[in-house]
N, C-alpha and C positions, 0 to 999 in steps of 0.2 A: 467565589473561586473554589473548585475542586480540591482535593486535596490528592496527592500524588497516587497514594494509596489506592484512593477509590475509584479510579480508572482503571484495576485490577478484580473484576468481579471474580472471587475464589468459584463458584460453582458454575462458570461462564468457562473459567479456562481447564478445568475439572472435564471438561467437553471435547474442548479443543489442543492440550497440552501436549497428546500424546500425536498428534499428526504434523506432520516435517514441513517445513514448509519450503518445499523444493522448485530449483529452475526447470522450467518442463524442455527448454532446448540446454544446449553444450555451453557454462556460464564454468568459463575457467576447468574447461576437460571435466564436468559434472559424469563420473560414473557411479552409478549404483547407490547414491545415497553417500559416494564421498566425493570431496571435489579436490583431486587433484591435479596439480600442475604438469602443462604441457612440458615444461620443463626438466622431468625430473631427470636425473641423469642415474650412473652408474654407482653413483656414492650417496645416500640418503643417512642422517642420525636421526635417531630416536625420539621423538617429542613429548608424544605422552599416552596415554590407552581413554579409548572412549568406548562406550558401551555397544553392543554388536546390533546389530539391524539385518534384518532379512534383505538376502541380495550381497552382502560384503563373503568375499572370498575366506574362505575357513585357513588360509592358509597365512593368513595374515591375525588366526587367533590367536591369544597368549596363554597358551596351555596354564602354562604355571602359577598366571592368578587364578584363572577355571579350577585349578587343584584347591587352592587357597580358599576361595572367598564363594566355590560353585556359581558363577555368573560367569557371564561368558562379555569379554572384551576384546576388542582389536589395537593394535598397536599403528598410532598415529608417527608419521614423518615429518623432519623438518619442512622438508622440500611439497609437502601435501598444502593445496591451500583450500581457504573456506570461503566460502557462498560471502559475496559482500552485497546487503542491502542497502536501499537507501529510502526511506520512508517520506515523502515529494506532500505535504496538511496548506490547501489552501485555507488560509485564514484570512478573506477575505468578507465584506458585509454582507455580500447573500447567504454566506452559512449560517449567520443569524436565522435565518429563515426557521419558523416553527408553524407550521399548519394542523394537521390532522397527524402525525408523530411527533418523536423528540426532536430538538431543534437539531437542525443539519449538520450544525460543526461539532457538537456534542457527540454525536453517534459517530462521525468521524473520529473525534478524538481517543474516543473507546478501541473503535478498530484500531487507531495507530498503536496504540499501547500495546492490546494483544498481537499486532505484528510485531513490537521490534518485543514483547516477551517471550514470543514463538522461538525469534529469529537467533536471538541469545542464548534458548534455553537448547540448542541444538547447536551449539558452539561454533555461530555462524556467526558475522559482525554484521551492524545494523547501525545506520547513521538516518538524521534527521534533516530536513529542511521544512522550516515553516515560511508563509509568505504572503501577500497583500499584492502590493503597486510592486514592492520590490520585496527581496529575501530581508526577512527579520532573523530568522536565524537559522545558522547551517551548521551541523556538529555532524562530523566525520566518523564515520564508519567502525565501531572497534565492539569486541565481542564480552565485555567484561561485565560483573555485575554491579561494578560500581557506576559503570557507561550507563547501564540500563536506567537506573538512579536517574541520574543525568537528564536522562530523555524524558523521563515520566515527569519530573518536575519544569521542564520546558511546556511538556505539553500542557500539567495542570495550568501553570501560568498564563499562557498565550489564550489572547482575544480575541476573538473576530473582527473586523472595522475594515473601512476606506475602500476603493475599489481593488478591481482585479487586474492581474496586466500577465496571463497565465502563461503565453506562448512564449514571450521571451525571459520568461524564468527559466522556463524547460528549456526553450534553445541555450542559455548560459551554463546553465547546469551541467548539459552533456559537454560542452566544451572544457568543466572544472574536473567531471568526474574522469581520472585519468585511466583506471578498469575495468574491464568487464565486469560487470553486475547485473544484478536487479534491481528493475526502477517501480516503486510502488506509487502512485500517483492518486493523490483523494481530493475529488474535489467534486463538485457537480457540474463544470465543465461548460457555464457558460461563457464562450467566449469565441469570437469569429472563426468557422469552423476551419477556411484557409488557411489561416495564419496558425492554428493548432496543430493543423497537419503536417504542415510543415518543420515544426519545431519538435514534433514526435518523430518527424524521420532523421530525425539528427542522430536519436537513440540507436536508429536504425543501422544506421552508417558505420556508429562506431560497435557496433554490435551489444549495444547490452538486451536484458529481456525488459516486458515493462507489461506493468498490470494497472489499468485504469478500473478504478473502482470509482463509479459514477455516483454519488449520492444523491437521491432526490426525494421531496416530501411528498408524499399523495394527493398533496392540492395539486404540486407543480404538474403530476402524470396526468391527472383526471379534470384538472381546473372547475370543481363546481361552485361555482360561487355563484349567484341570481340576486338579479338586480342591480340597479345600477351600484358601484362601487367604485371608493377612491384607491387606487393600487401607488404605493411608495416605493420609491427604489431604497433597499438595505446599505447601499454602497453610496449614492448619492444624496441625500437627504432633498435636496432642491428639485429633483425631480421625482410630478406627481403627476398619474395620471388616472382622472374621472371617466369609467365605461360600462355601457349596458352590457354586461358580464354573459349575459347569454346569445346575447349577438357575436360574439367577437371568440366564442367558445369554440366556435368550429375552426375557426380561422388560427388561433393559435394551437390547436393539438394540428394540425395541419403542419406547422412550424414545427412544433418541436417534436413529432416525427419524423421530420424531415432532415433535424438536425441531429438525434439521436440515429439515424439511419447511417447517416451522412459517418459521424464517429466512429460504428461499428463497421463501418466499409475501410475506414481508415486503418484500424485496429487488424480489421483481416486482414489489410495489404501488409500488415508489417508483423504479421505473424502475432500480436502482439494477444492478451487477454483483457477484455472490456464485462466489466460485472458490473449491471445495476443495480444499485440497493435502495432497497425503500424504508426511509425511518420508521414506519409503524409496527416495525419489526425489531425480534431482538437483535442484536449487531455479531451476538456469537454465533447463534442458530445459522444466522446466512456465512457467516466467515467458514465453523466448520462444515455446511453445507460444499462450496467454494473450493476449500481445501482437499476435502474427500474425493471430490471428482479431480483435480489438479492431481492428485497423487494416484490416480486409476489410469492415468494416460501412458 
């Protein structure tokens, strides 16, 4: 087992640390790199100063520490609120999967780490859901470093096993999560592509954003395997099956273009962001890859 720490590569997020990791549509009135509320009314106190970013109104700087300290700060309001994430780690037995890269749930778990350190370190709140047949565990959304703790040692802990049951997690979910946010979802996404649709347009409805981050190994993309072969299932043990690997080669990249088509067709109906990843890659390189263009939009 991981140790909490080590899901934190220093020269990984040394890369990525310094890019926001922002809602690309209106997630709680998102202007300019602050997110505040529809709400706010004529009377606002004072909350606290956060560091200035290109794009925030000068007018809203604090001269008086700039005199002090020469750094330049803005003055946050009670009434301003922040980006709430929710980071969606299937932990089920296919992320076991290890081929031709790192095993699936691993390179996941890295990602999750550097989203909710991203998402913290920008004094946004970031909450967790990991999950199998059903939620193993859900910890709610808060921007604190001692949350972050929290989460990082959830993740080192948690294990892949048993099957998936993906769609009506995500339908539950959006029915629990009571605000608008962002929904990060990691998973490699197989699972009846109807019934997934479905349960992403739920996100839909209630308006949050959502970023399916599809994980997959290089076997799974390119299936080369020859020769006849026994194939196991990771989630079911009982189920095994014996095939001439290059007969059956064409027929399944058929499928599972099909079905990754199928995903990204969904994904554009609902405005949503679908990112492939391939484990033989590092997980930061494509994250701030990801990020960079997400923040040029």
């Amino acid at each position: 087992m991981p140790d909490a720490r080590e899901l934190i590569d220093d020269r990984a997020m040394q890369r990525i640390s310094k890019l926001r990791l922002v809602a690309r549509t209106v997630v709680q009135s998102f202007i300019t790199g602050q997110h505040r509320s529809v709400y706010k009314g004529f009377s606002v106190e004072f909350a606290q100063h956060r560091q200035y970013v290109r794009g925030d109104e000068l007018r809203h700087i604090d001269w008086k520490v700039f005199a002090k300290s020469d750094r330049l700060f803005v003055k946050q309001y009670e009434e301003e609120t922040n980006l709430r994430a929710t980071i969606v780690l299937d932990a089920s037995g296919s992320m076991l999967y290890k081929g031709a890269g790192e095993q699936k749930f691993e390179f996941a778990r890295k990602l999750a780490a550097s989203l909710a350190y991203l998402t913290v370190g920008q004094c946004d709140s970031v909450g967790l859901v990991t999950f199998d047949t059903e939620v193993r565990s859900h910890i709610p959304a808060r921007s604190t470093s001692g949350h972050l703790n929290t989460l990082l040692n959830v993740l080192a802990e948690t294990e892949p096993k048993g099957e998936t049951n993906l769609a009506p997690i995500l339908q539950n979910l959006s029915a629990q999560l009571k605000r608008r946010g962002l929904v990060i979802i990691l998973s490699d996404f197989f699972s009846p592509i109807e019934d997934l649709a479905k349960a992403l347009g739920h996100f839909h409805h209630k308006r949050h954003e959502v970023i399916l981050f599809q994980i997959l190994d290089p076997n799974e993309i390119t299936f080369p395997f020859d020769n006849v072969a026994e194939f196991r299932s990771l989630e079911n043990s009982s189920i095994k099956l014996r095939l001439d690997a290059p007969r059956v080669r064409k027929l399944y990249l058929e499928r599972l273009e099909k079905f990754v088509s199928k995903l990204r067709e969904t994904c554009h109906r609902f405005h949503y962001d679908h990112v492939m990843l391939q484990t033989d890659g590092p997980y930061d390189a494509a994250l701030s890859q990801y990020l960079m263009k997400r923040h040029e939009r």
